[in-house]
Backbone bond lengths (Angstrom), bond angles and torsions (degrees), N, CA, C in turn:
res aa  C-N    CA-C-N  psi(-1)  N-CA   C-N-CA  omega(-1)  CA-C   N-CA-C  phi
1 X - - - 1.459 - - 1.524 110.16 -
2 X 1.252 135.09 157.40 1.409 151.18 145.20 1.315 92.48 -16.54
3 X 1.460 106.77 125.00 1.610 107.69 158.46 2.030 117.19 -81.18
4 X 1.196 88.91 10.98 1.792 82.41 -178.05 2.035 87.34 -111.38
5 X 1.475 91.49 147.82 1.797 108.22 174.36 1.324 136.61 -82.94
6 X 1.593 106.44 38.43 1.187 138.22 -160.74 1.348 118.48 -75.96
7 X 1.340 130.17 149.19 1.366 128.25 168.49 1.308 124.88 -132.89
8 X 1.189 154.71 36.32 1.161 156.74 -147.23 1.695 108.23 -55.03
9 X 1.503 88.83 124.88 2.069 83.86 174.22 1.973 93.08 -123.24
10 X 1.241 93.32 156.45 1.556 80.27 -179.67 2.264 95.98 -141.85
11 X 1.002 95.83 163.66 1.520 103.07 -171.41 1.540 106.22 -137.61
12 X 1.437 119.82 156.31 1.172 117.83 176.55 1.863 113.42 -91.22
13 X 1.486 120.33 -178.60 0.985 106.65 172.97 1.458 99.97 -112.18
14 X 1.356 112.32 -173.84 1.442 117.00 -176.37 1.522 111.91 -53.90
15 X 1.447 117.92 156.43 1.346 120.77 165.50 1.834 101.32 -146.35
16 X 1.278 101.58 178.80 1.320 120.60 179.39 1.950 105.93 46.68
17 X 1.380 99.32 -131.42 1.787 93.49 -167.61 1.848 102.97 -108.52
18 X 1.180 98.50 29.52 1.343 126.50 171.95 1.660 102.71 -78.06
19 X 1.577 132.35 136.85 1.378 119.93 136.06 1.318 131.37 -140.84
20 X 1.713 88.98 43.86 2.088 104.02 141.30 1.232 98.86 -158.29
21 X 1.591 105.74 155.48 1.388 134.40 172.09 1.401 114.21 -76.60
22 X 1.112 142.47 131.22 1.231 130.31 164.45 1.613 106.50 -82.09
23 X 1.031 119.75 10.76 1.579 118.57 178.59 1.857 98.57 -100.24
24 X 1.361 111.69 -38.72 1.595 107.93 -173.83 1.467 95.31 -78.96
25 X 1.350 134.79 -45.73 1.464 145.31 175.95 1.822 90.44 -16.52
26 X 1.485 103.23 -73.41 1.183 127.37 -131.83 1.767 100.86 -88.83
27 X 1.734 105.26 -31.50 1.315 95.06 169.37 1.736 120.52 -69.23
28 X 0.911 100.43 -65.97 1.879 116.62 151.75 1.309 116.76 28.20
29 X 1.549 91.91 -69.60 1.538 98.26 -159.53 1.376 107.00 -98.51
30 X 1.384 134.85 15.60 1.032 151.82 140.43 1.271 136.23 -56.59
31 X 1.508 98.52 -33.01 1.186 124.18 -172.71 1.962 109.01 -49.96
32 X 1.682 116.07 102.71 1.776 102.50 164.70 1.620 90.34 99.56
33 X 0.558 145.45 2.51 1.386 149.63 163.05 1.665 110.11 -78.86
34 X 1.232 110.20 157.92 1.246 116.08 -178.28 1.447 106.21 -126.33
35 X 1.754 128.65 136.87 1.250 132.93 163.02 1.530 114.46 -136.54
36 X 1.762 104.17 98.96 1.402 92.63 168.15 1.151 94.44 87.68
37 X 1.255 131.84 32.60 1.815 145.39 142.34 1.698 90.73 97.17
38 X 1.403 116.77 -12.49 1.344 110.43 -166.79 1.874 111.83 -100.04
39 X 1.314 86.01 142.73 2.128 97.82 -167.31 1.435 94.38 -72.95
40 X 1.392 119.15 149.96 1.504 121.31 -166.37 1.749 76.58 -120.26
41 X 1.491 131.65 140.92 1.656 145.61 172.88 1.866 91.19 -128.84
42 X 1.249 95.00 124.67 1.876 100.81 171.33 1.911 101.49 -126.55
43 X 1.575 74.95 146.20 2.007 81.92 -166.92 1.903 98.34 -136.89
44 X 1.225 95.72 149.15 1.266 105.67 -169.40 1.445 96.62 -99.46
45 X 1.734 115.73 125.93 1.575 103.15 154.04 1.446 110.84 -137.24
46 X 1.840 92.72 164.19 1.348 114.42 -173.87 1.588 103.46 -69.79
47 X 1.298 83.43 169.34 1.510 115.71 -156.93 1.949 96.45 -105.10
48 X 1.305 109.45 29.16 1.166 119.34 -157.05 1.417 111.82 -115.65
49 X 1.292 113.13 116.62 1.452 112.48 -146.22 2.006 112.98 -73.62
50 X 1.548 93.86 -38.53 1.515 91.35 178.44 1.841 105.51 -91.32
51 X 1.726 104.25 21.89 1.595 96.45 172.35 1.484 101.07 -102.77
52 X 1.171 127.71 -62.37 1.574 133.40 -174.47 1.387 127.39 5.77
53 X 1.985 89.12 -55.30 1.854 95.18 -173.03 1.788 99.29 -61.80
54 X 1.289 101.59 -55.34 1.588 114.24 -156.23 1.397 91.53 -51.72
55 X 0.841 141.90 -53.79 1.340 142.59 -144.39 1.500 112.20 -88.72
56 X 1.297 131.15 -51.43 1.158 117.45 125.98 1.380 152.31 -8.33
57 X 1.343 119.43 -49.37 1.119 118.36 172.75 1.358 113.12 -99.89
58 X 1.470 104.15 -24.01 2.327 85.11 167.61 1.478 86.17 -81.09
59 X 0.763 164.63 -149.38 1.353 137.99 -126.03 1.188 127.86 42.46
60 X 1.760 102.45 -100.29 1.516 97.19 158.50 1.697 139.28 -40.47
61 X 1.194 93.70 -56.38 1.358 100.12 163.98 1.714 125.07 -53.74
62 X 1.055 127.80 -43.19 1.237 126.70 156.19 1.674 132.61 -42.57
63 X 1.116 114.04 -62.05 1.378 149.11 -179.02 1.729 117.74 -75.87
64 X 1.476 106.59 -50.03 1.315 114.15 -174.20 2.019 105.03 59.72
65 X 0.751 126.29 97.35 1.781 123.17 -161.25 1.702 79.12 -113.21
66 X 1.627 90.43 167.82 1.473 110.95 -175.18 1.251 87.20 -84.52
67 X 1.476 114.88 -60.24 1.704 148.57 -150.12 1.594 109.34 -131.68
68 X 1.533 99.91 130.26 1.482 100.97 -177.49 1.539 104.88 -142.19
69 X 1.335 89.86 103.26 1.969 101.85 -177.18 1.648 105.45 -107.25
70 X 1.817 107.23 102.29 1.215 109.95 143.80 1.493 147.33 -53.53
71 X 0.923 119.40 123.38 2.058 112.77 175.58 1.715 112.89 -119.82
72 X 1.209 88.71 145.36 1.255 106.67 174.71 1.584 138.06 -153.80
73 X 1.158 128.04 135.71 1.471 130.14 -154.76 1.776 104.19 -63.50
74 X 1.296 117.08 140.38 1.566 111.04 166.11 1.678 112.64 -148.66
75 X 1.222 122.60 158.53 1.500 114.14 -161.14 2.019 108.15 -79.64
76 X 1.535 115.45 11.54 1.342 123.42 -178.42 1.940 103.30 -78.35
77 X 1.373 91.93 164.04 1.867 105.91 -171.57 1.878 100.06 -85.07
78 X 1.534 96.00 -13.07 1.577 84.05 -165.89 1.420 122.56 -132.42
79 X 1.175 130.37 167.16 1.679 114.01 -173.71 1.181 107.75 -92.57
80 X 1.671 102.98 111.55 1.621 131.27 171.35 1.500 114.48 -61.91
81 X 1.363 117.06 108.57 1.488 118.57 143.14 1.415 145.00 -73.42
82 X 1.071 92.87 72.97 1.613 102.94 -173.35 1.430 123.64 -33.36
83 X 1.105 140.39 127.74 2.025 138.33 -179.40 0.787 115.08 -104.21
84 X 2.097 119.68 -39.66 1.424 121.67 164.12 1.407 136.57 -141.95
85 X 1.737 93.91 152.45 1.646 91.22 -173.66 1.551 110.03 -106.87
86 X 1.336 106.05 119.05 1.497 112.79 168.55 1.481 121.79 -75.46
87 X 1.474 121.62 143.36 1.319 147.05 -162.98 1.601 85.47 -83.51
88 X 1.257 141.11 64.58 1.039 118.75 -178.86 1.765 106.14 -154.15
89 X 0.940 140.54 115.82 1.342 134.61 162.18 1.893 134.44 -75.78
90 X 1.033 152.57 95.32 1.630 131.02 -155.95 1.576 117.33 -170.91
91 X 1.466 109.22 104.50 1.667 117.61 -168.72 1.306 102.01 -102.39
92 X 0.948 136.12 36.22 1.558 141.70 167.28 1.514 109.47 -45.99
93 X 1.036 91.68 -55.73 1.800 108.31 -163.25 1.683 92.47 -77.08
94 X 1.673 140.11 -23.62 1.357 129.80 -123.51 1.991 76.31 -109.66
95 X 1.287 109.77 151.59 1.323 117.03 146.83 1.924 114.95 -77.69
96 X 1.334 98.24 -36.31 1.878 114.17 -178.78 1.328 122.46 -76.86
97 X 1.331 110.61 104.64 1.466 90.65 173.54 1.702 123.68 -107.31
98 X 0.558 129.58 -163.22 1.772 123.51 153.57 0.957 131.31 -50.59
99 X 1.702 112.68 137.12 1.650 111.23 -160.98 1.750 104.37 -53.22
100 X 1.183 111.41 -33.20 1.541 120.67 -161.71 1.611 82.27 -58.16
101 X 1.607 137.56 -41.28 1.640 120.10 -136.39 1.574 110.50 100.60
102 X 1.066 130.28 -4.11 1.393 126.64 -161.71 1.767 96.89 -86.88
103 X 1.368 112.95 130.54 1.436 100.96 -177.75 1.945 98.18 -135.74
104 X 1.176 117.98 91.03 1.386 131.58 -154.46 1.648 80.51 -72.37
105 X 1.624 94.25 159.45 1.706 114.35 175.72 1.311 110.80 -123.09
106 X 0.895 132.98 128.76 1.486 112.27 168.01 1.639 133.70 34.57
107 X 1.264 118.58 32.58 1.194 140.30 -160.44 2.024 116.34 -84.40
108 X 0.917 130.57 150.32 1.208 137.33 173.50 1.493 111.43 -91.78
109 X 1.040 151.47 111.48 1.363 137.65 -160.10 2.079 106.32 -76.88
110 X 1.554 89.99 -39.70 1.748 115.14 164.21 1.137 122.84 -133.49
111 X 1.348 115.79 120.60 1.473 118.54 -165.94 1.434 107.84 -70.97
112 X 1.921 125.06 -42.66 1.408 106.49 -157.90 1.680 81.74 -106.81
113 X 1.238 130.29 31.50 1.312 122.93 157.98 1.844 132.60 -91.58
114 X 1.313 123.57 164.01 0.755 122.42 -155.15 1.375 110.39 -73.15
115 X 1.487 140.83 -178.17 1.867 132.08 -171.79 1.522 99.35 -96.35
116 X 1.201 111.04 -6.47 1.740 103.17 175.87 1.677 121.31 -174.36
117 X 1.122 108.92 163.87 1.802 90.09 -167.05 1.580 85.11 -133.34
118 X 1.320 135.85 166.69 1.457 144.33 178.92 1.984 99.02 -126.19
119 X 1.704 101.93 118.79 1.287 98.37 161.45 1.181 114.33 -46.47
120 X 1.520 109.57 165.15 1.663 125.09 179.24 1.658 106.57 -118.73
121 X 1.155 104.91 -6.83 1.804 108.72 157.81 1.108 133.12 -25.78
122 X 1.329 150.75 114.05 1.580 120.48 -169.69 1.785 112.37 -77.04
123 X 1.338 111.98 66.20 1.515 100.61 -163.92 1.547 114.69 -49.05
124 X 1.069 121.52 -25.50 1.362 94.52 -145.62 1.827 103.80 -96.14
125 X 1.905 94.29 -8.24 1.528 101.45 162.69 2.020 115.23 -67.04
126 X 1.192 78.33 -22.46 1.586 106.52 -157.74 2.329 98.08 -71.40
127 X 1.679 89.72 -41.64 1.375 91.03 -170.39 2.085 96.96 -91.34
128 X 1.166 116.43 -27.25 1.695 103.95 169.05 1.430 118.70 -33.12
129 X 1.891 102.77 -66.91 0.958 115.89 169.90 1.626 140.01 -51.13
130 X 1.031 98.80 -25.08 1.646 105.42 161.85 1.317 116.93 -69.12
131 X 0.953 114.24 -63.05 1.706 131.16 166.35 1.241 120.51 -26.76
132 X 1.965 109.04 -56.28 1.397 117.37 152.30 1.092 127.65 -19.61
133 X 1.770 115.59 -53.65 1.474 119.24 -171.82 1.371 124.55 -106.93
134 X 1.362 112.41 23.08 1.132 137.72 169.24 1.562 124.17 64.96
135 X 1.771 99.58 41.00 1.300 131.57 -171.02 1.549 108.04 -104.61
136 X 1.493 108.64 101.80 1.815 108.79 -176.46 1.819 110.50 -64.74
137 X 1.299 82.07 127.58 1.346 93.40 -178.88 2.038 117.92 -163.25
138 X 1.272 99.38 171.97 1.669 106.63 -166.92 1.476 101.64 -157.64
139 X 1.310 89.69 155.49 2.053 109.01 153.80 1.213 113.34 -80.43
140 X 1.140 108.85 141.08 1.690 100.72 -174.79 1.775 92.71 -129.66
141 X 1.057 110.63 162.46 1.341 122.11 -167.78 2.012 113.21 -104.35
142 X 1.313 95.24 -40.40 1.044 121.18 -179.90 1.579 125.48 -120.38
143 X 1.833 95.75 110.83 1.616 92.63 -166.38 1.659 115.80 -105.66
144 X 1.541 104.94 21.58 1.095 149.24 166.04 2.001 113.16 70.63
145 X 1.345 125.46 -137.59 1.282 108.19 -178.85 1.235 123.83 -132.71
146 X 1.351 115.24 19.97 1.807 112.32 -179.12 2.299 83.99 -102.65
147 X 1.696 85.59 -141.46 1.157 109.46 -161.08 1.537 112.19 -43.80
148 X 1.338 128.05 -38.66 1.315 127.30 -146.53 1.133 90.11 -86.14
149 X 1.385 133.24 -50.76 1.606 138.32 -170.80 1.606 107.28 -72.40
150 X 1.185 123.41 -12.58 1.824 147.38 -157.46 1.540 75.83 -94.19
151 X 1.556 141.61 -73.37 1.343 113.79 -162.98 1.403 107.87 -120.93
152 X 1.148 122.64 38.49 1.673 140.20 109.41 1.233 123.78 -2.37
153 X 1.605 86.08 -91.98 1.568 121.68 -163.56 1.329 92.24 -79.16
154 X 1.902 142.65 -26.56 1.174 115.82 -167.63 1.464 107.44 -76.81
155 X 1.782 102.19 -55.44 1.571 101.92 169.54 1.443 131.71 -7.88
156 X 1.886 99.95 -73.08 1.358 99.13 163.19 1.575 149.36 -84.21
157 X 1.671 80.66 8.53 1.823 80.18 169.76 1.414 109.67 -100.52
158 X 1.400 136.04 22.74 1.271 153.26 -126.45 1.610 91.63 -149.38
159 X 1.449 124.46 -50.38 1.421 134.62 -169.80 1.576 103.94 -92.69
160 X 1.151 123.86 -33.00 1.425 116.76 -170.97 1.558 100.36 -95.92
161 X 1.225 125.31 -45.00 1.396 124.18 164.32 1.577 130.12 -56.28
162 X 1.176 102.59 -28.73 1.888 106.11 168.52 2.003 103.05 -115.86
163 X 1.146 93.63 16.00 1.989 108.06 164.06 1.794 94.46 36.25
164 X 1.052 88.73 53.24 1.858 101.02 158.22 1.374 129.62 -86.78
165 X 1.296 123.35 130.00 1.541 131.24 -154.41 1.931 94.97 -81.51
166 X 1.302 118.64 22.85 1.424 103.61 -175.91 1.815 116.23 -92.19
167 X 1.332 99.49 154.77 2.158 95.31 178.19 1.669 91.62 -108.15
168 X 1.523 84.71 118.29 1.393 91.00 175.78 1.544 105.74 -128.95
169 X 1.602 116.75 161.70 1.112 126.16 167.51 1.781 131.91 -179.03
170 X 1.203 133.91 -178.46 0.967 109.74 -156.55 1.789 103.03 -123.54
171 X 1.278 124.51 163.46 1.333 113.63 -178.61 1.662 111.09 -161.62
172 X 1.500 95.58 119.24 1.833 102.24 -173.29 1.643 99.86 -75.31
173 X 1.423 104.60 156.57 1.253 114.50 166.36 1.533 117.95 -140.34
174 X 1.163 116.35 156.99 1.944 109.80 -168.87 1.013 105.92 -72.63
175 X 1.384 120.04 172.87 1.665 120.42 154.76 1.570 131.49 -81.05
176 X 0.998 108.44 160.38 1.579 113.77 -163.98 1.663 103.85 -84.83
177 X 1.455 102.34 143.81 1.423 111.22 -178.48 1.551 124.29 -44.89
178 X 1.407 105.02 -25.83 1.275 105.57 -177.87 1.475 114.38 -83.63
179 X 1.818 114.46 -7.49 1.679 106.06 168.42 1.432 108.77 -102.47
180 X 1.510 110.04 -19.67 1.436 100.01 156.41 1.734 135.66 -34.83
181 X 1.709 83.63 -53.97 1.277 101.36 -159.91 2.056 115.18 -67.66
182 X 1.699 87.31 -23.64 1.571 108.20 178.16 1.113 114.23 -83.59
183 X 1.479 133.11 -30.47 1.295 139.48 121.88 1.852 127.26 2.54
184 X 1.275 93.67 -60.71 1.578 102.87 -163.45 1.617 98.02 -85.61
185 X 1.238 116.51 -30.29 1.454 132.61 176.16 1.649 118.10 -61.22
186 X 1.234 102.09 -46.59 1.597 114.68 -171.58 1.375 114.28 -95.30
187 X 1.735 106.20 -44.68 1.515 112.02 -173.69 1.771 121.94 -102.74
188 X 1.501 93.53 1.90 1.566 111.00 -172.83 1.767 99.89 47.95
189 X 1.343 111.25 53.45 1.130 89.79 -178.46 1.934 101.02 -143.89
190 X 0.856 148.71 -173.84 1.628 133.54 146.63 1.556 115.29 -143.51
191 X 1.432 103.50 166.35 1.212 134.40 -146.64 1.636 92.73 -140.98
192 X 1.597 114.20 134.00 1.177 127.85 165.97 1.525 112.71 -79.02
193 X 1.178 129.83 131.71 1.292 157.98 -171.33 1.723 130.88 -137.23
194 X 1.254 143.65 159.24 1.520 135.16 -98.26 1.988 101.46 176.55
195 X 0.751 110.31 52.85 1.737 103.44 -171.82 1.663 120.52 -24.53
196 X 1.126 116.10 148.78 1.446 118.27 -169.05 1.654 107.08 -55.89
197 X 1.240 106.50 -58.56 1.376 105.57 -166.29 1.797 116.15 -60.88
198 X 1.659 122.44 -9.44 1.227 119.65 174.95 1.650 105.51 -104.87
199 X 1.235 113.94 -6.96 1.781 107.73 158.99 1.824 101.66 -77.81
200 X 1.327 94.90 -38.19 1.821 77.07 -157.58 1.451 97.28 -84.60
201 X 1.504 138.27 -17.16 1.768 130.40 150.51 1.374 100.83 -42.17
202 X 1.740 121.71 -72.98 1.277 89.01 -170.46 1.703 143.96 -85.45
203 X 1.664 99.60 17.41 1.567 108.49 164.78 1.428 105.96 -70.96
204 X 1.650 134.56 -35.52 0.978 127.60 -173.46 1.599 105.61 -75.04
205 X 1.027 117.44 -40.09 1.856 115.91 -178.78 1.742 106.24 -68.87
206 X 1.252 129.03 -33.12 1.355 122.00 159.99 1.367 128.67 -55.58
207 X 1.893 113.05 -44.13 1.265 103.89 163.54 1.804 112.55 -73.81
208 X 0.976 133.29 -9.53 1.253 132.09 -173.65 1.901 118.38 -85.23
209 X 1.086 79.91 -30.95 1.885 93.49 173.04 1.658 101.21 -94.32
210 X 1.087 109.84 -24.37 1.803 100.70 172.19 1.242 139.54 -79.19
211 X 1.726 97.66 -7.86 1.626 127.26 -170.51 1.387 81.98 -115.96
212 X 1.472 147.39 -45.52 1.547 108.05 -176.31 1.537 118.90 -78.69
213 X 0.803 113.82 -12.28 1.796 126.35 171.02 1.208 112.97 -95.61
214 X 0.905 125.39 16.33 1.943 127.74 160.03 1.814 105.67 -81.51
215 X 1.175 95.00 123.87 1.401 113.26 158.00 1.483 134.89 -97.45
216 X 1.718 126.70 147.24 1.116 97.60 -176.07 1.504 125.73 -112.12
């Protein structure tokens, strides 16, 4: 592992007619805290399609993190553990694209890279324990193909390609009642949602089950 006691959590920023993330919400307040002797650093990123990789990886490169837990907003009731990131970019299906406008097609995210990478998270220690505390949640298989899966796959094509000792991985979280609720207002429509304080309990029990199951 990284000889520094690092944790990097990172969150997206707002997108679409949204203006907050429940993923930056939730990294945020994490931010400088300590769990388990280890310094928690939270970083805000754009929603910016040719920024993600870069930014990401000075990151790593900057920082050197033990542990690097991405979050990101998704329209599910429960906190998604993502397993894999596909090499793939594609908003076909999306009305949303990137704040920039960027609306990728069928895209390779890395051409001479591999079609998918598997977090090294221990999810499924990771999802007991949630469960334990009576926090809905799953593995999810599919972390689908815009942004969230966009620095996913960079993270880990970033760690296996420069053979970095870091556990990284990625993890959706719902939206907060209050975009639900603007939701039902604007779009007559609703969206399952997740209160702040039980995303950001269970960001702390993810980094907490990921630091006692680290090996060195």
């Amino acid at each position: 592992m990284s000889s520094r006691k690092l944790v990097i959590v990172t969150g997206f920023e707002p997108f679409g007619n949204f203006t907050v993330n429940p993923s930056w919400e939730a990294a945020r307040v994490l931010n400088g805290r300590e769990i388990k002797s280890f310094k928690i650093k939270s970083f805000k990123i754009p929603l910016e399609y040719r920024e993600i990789k870069d930014k990401i990886e000075s990151l790593i490169d900057k920082h050197e993190p033990s542990v690097l837990i991405s979050l990101g907003q998704s329209p599910h009731p429960v906190i998604s553990l993502e397993k894999v990131a596909l090499n793939f970019a594609d908003l076909t299906e999306s009305n949303t694209p990137y704040n920039c406008g960027s609306r990728p097609f069928d895209e390779l995210l890395e051409v001479s890279a591999p079609a998918a990478y598997f977090t090294n998270l221990p999810v499924r220690k990771i999802l007991n324990r949630l469960r334990e505390n009576k926090i809905p949640s799953e593995i999810s298989y599919n972390a689908g193909t815009f942004g969230c899966n966009q620095i996913f796959f960079s993270t880990m094509n970033k760690i296996i390609k420069d053979k970095l000792k870091i556990i990284a991985g990625f993890i959706h979280v719902p939206s907060l009642p209050a975009q639900a609720v603007a939701i039902q207002k604007s779009k007559k429509s609703t969206i399952p949602s997740m209160d702040l304080h039980t995303i950001i309990k269970a960001l702390e029990i993810i980094i907490e089950t990921t630091l006692e199951n680290m090996t060195c």
